[in-house]
C-alpha positions as CSV (number, residue, x, y, z in Angstrom):
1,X,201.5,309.2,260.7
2,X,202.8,309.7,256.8
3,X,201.4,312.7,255.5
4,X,198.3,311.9,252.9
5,X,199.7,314.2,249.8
6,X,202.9,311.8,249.8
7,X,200.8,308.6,248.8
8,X,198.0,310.1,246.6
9,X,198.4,309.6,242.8
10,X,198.3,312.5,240.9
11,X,194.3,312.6,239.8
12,X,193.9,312.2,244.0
13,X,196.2,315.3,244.3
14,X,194.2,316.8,242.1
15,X,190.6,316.2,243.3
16,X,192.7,317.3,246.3
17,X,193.2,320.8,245.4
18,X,189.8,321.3,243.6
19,X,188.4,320.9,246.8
20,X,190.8,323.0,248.7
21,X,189.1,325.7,245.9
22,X,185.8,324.7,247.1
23,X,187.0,325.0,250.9
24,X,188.0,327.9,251.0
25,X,188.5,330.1,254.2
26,X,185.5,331.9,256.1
27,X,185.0,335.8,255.8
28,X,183.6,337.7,258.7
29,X,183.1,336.6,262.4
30,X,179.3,334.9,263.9
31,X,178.0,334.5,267.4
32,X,179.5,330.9,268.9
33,X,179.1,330.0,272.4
34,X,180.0,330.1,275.7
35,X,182.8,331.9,276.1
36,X,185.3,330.0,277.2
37,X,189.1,329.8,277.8
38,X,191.4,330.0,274.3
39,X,194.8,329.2,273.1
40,X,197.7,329.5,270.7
41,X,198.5,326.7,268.1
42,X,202.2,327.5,270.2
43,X,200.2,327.0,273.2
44,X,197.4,324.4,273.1
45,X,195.6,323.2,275.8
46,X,195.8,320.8,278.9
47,X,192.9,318.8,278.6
48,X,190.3,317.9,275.7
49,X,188.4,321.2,274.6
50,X,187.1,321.9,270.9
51,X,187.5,325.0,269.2
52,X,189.3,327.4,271.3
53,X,192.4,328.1,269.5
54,X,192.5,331.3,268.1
55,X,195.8,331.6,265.6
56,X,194.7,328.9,263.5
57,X,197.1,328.9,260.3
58,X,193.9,328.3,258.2
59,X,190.8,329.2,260.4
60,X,191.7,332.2,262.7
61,X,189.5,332.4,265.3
62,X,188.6,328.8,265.4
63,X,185.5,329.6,267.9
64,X,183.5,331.0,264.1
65,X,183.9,327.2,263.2
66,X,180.6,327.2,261.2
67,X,180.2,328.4,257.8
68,X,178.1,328.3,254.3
69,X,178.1,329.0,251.0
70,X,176.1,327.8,247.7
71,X,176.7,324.6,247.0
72,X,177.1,325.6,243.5
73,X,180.5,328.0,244.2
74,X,183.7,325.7,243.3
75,X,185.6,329.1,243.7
76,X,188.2,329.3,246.8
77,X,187.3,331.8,249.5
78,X,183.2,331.1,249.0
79,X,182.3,330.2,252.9
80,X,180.3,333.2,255.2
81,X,178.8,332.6,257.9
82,X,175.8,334.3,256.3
83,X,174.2,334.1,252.8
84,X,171.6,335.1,250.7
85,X,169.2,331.7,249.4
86,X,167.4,331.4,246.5
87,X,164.3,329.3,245.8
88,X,165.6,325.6,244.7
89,X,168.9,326.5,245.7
90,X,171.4,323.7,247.5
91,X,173.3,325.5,250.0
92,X,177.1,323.7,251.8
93,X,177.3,323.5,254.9
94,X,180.9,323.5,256.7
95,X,181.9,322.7,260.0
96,X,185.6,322.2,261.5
97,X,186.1,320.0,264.2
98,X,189.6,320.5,266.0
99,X,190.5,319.0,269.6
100,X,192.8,321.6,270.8
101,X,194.6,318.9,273.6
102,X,198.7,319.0,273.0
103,X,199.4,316.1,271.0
104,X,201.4,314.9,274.2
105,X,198.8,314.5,276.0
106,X,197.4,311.7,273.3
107,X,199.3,308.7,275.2
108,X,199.1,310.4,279.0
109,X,197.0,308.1,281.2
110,X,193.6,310.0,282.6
111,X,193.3,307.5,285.3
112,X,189.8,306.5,283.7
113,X,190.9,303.7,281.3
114,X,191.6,306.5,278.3
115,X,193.9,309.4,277.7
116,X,194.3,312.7,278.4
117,X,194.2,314.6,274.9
118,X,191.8,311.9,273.6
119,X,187.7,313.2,273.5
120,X,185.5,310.2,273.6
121,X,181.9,310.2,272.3
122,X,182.5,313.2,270.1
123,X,179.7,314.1,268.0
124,X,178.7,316.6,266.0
125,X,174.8,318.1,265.8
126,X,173.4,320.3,262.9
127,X,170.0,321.6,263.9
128,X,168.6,323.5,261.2
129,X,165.0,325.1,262.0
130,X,161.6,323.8,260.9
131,X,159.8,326.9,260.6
132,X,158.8,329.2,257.3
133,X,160.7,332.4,257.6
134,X,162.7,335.2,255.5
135,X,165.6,334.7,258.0
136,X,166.6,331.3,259.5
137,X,169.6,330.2,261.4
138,X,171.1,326.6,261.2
139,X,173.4,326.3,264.8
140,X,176.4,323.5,265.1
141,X,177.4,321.8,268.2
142,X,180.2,320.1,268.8
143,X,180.8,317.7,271.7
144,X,182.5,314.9,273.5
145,X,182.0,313.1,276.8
146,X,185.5,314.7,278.9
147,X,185.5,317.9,276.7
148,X,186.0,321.2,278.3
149,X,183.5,322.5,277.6
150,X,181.8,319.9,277.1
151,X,179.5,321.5,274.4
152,X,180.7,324.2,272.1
153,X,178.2,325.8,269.5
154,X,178.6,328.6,266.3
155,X,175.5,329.7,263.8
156,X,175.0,330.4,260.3
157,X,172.1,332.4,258.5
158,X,170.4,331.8,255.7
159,X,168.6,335.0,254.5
160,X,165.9,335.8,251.6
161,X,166.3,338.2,249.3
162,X,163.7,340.6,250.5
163,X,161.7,339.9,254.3
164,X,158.7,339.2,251.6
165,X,160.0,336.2,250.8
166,X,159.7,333.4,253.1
167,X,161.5,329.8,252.5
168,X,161.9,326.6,254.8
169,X,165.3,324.1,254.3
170,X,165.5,320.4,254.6
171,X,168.6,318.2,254.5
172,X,170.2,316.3,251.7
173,X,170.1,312.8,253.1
174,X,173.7,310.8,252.7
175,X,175.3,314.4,252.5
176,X,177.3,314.3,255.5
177,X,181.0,314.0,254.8
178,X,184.1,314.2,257.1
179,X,187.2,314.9,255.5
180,X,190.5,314.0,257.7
181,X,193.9,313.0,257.1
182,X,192.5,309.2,257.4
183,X,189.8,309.1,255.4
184,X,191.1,309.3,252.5
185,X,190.1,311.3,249.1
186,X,186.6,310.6,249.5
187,X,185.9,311.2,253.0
188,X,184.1,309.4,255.8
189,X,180.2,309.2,255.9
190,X,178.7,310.3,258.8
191,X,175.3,309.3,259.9
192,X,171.6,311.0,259.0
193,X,171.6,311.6,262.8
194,X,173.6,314.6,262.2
195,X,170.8,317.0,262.0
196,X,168.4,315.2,264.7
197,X,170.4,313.2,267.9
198,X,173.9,313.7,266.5
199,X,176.6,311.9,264.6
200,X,180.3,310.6,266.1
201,X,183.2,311.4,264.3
202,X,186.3,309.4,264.4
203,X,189.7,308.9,262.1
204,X,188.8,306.0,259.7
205,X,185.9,305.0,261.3
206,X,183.1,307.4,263.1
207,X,183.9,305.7,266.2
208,X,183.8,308.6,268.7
209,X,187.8,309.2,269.1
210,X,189.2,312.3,268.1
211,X,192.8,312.4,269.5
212,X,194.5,316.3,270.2
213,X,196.5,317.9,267.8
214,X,196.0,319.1,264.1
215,X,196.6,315.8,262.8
216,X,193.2,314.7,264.0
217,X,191.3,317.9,262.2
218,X,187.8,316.7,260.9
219,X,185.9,319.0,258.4
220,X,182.6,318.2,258.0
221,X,180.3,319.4,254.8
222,X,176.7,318.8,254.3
223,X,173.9,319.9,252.3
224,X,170.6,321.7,252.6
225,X,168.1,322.8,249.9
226,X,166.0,325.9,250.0
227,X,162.3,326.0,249.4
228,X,161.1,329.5,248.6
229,X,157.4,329.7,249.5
230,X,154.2,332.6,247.9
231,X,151.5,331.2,249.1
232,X,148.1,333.2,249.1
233,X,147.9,333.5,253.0
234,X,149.5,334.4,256.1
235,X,149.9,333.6,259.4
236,X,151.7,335.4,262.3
237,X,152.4,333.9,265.8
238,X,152.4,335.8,269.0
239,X,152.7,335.4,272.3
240,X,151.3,337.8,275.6
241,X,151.9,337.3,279.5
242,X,148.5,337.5,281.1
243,X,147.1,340.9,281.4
244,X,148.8,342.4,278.4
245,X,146.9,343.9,275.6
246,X,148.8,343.3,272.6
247,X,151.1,340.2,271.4
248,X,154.8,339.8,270.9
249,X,157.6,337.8,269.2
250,X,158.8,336.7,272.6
251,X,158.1,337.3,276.1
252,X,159.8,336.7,279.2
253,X,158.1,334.8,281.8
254,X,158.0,332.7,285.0
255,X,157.6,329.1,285.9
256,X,154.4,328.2,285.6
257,X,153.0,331.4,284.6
258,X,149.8,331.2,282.2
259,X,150.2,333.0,279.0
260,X,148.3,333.8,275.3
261,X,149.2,332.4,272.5
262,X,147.3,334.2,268.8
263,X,147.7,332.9,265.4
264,X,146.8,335.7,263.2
265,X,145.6,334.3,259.7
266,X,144.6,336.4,256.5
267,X,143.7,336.1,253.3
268,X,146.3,337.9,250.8
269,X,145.5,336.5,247.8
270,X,143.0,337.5,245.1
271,X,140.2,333.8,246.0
272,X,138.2,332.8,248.3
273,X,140.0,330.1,251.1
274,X,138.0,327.3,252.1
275,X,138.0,325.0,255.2
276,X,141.2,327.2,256.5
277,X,142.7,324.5,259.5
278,X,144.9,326.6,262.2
279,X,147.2,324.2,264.2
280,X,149.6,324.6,267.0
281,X,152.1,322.6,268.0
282,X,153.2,323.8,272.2
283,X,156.7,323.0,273.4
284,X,157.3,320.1,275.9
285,X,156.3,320.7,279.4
286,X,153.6,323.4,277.8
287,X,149.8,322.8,278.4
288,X,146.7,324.2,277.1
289,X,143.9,326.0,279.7
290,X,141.1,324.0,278.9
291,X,138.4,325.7,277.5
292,X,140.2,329.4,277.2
293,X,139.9,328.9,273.0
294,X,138.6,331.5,271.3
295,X,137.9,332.5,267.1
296,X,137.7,336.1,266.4
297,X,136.6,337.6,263.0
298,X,134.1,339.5,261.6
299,X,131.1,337.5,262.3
300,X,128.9,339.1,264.9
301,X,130.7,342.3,265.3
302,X,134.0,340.5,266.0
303,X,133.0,339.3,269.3
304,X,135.1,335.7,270.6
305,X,133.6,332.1,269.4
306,X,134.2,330.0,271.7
307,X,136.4,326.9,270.3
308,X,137.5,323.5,271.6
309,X,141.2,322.8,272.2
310,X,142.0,320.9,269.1
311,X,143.7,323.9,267.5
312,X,146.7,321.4,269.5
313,X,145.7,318.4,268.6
314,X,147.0,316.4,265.3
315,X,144.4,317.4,263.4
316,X,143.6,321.0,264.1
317,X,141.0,323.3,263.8
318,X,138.8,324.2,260.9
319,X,137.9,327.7,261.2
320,X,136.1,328.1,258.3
321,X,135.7,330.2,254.8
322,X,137.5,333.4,254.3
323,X,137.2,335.7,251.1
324,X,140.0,337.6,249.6
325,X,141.7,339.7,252.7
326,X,139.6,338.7,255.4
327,X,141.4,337.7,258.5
328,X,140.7,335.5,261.8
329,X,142.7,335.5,265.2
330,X,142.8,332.7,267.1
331,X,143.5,333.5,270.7
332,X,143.7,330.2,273.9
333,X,145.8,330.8,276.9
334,X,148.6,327.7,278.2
335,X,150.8,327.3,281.9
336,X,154.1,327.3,281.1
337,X,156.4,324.5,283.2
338,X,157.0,324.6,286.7
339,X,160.6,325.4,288.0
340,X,161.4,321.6,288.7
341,X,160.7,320.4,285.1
342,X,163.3,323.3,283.8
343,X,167.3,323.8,283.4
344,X,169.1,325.9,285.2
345,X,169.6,329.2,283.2
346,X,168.1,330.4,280.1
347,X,165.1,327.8,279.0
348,X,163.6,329.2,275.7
349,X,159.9,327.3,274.7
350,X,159.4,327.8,271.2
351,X,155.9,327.6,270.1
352,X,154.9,326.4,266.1
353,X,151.6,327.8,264.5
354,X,150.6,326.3,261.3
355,X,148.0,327.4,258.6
356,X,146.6,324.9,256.3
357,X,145.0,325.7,253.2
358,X,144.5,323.1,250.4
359,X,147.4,321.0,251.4
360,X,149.5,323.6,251.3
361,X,150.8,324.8,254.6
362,X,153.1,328.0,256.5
363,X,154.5,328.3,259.5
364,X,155.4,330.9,262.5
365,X,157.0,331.4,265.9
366,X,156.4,332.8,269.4
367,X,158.8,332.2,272.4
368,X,158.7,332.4,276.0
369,X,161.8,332.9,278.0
370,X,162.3,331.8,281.5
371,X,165.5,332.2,283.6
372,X,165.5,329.8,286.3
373,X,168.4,330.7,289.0
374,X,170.0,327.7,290.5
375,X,172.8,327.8,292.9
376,X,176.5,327.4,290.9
377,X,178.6,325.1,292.8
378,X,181.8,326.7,294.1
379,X,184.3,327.7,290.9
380,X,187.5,330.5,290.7
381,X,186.2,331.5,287.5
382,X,183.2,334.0,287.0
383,X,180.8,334.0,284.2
384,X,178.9,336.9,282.8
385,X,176.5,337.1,279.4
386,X,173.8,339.2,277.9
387,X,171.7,336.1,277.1
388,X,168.2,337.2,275.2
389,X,166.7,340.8,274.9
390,X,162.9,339.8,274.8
391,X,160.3,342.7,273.7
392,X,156.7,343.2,274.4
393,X,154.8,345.8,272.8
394,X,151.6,348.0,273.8
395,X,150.8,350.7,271.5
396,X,153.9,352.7,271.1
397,X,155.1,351.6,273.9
398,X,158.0,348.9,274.2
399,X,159.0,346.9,277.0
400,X,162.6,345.5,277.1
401,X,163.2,343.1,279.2
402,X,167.1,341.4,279.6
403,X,167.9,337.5,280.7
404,X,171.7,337.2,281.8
405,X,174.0,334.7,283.6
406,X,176.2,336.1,286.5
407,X,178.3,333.3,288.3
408,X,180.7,332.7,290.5
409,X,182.1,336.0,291.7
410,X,180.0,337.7,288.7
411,X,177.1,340.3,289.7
412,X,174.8,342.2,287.3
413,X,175.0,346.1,288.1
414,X,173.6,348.1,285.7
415,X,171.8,347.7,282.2
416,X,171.6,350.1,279.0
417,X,168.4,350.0,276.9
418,X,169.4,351.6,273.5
419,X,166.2,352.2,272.2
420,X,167.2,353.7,268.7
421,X,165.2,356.7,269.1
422,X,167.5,359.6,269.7
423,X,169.8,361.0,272.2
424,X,166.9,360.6,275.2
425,X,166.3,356.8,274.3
426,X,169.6,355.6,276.4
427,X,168.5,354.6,279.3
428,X,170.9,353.4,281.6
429,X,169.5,351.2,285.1
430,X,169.9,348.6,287.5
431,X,166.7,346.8,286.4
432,X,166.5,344.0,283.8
433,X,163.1,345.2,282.6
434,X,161.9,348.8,281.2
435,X,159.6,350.8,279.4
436,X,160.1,353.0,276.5
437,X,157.3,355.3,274.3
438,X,157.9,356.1,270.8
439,X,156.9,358.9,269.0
440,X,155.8,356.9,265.7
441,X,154.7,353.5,265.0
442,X,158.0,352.7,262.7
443,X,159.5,349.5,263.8
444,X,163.1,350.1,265.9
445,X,165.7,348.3,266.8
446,X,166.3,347.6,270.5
447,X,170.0,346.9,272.1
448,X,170.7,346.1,275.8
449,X,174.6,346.3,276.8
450,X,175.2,345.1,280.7
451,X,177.6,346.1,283.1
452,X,179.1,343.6,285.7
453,X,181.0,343.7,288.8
454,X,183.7,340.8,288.4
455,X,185.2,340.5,291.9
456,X,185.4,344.0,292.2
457,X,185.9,345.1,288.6
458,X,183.5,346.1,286.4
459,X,183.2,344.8,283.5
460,X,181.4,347.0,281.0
461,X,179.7,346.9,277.1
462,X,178.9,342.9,277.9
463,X,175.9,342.0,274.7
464,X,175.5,339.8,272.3
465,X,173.1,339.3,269.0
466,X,170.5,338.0,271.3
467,X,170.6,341.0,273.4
468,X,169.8,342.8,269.9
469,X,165.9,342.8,268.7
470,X,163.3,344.8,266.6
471,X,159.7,346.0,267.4
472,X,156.5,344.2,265.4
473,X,153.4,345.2,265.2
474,X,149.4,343.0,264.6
475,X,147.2,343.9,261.1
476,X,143.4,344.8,262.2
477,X,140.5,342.6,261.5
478,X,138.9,342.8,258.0
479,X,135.6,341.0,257.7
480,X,134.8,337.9,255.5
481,X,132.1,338.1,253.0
482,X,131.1,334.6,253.3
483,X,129.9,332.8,256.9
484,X,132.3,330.1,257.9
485,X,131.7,326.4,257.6
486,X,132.9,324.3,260.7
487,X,133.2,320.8,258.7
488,X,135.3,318.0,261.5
489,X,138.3,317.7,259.2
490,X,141.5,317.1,259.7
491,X,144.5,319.0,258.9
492,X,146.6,316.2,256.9
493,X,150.3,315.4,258.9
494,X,152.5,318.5,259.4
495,X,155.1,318.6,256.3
496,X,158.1,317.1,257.0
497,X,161.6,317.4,256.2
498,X,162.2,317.7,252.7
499,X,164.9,315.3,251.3
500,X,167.3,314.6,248.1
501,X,170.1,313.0,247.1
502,X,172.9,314.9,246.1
503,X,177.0,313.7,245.5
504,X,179.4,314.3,248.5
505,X,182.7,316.4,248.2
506,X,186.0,315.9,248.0
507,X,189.3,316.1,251.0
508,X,189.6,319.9,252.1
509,X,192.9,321.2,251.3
510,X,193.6,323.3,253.7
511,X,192.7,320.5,256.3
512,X,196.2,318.9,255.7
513,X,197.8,322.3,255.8
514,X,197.0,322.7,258.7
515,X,199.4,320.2,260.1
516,X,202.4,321.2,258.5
517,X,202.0,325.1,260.0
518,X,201.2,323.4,263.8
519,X,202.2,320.2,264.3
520,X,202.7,319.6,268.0
């Protein structure tokens, strides 16, 4: 294929290089997943597999393909794979695509009707969350139909300046550009379905064929604006398995347990709140316990109201007037699915509760974790992970519990709980749940390493950032001064996505480098 820079005139070379500057190349090193096999640009792979090579002349590593920076930063070296957002702020959003097949491989018959170092169906998926937060992660996948995997997946972070502040993000519609040796200066739009069901990516068209080989390199850019919220009230979602006397983050249960979901609401502003609406929105496969709803606040002592279940329903429920910081908790209890209607592995249920006051609206999250074992079929290569560290808190006292993977060869032997909390808070053990008491009520962050026999070995220090979390703890119940009023109104629709328009960028320079430094 001629090379690009040879044909462009020199205002193309130019626009060429400013966006080289705007490129840049990542600092630092983020979580991707799974492991998986890698390679050398001097020794690329034997089949169709995505971001694995781990001497890229530009990228490094290429497994920390996702990155971000403000949208506003022209200057070279500007991507992270973490950044601090400001309110009104449009943040960039890169991701580079790379089939690591030998180019060789490109005309090599798979028997199939197609090729051997060709990935069909190749799409890649932005999800960037919904929630209100002072910390939220955006996660890429890349995939393709005969890829090896055939998912691969990296993360950025998007953090507020101080854990007072929360914010939300929404995508820039049209904003999703590839840039490739084909497209030409101004790139090839991808579809909107980037950030829900996925976009293909192609050479001059987005056709799903990516062929092996540098050559073939797509970097994708898209924006995101950040909405920094203050609103006058809170809310915090929790979560409790049945039995338990306080309410976490997270919890970690079994198929079709029953557990308690809270939204916590106050009042932290200086007015009175009127018609307050608390909705909740339950993952798929999740039911409510009919009749288990309950209002708590300081009407008659702070004793349980007994509610209908339309806190799930569209509309929510109105739980009535509350004066300057009064608070209300909301408590119903919901089965989680049975085994058959879950994955194999890790299946994480994330649960939205929404306050709405006067049109204006927050969000929070509680998750439940379930591991569901399934028999691996037969494979000569093991798999180990620390999955999710999920904590559950009574008191001072914290209970860790670990979800892993061990396949094929792979057995979990022990597991160390770092509690934080001095030289006695180590706690090394063969069990995947455990109990720790703190001294204080200062929050702590919790770390579980695991140890693995691999076919004899073991293999030691396996984590990962979801084996990493912190403690949290539930405000007490202030009283409202005024009686609540139980009018049937609705909540309004849930606020959706937030769009804009907003220019697309140029070709990334060091896309094309790339080819000269490893052709194949």
């Amino acid at each position: 294929m001629k090379n690009l820079f040879s044909s462009l005139p020199k205002k193309g070379l130019l626009a060429v290089a400013l966006v080289a500057a705007v490129f840049g190349i990542a600092a630092g090193v983020k979580a991707y997943y799974p492991e998986r096999p890698t390679y050398t640009t001097a020794h690329p792979a034997d089949h169709v597999t995505f971001n694995s090579i781990t001497d890229n002349p530009t990228e490094g590593d290429e497994r920390a393909f996702f990155e971000v920076k403000d949208a506003a930063n022209t200057q070279s070296d500007g991507f992270l794979h973490s950044t601090t957002v400001k309110d009104g702020e449009t943040v960039l959003l890169r991701v580079y695509v790379h089939n690591n097949a030998a180019s060789n491989l490109n005309t090599v018959s798979d028997g199939k009707g197609g090729f051997k170092g060709v990935a069909t169906n190749t799409k890649l998926r932005v999800w960037l969350p919904s929630v209100t937060d002072s910390t939220l992660r955006a996660n890429a996948y890349i995939s393709a139909d005969n890829a090896q995997p055939q998912e691969v997946s990296d993360t950025v972070d998007l953090v507020a300046p101080t854990t007072a502040n929360k914010f939300s993000v929404s995508y820039v519609p049209g904003s999703a550009v590839a840039y490739n040796n084909f497209s030409g200066t101004s790139g090839l739009k991808l579809s909107d379905n980037v950030v829900t069901t996925g976009a293909l990516l192609g050479e001059k068209t987005a056709n799903g064929v990516v062929p092996g080989c540098f050559d073939y390199v797509n970097v994708v850019t898209l924006k995101v604006k950040v909405h920094m919220q203050t609103p006058g009230f809170s809310l915090t979602k929790g979560v409790a398995l049945q039995g338990a006397s306080s309410f976490s983050k997270s919890v970690t249960a079994k198929p079709g347990d029953t557990v308690s979901y809270q939204l916590a609401f106050g009042n932290t502003g200086n007015t009175q709140l009127n018609n307050v609406v608390l909705r909740d929105q339950l993952p798929s496969g999740v039911k409510i316990v009919s009749g288990s709803a309950k209002l708590y606040n300081g009407l008659n002592g702070g004793a349980a109201q007994p509610q209908s279940d339309a806190i799930v329903a569209n509309g929510g429920q109105n739980i009535g007037n509350y004066a300057s910081k009064a608070n209300a908790y909301f408590r119903f209890k919901a089965t989680m699915p049975s085994a058959d209607k879950l994955k194999c592995g890790v299946n994480t249920l994330t649960n939205i509760g929404q306050a709405i006051v006067n049109s204006q609206d927050i969000t929070d999250t509680a998750t439940v974790t379930i591991n569901k074992e399934c028999t691996p079929p037969p494979s000569s290569n093991p798999v180990y992970s620390c999955d999710l560290l999920t904590l559950s808190k009574d008191g001072r006292t914290v209970t860790a519990s670990v979800a892993y993977t061990a396949l094929s060869g792979a057995k979990l032997k022990m597991v160390t709980y770092n509690f934080n909390d001095g030289s006695n808070s180590v706690i090394t053990t063969d069990k995947t749940t455990h109990s720790y008491t703190y001294s204080n009520d200062d929050s702590h962050v919790v770390t579980a390493s695991l140890t693995f026999s691999v076919n004899g070995a073991d293999k030691t220090g396996v984590t990962s950032q979801a084996c990493t979390q912190s403690t949290s703890a539930t405000p007490p119940v202030v009283p409202p001064t005024t009686p609540p009023v139980l009018p049937n109104t609705g909540a309004g629709d849930v606020i959706g996505i937030v769009f804009g328009a907003i220019a697309a960028g140029t070709v990334a320079g060091r896309l094309f480098l790339s080819r000269k430094l490893a052709r194949r």
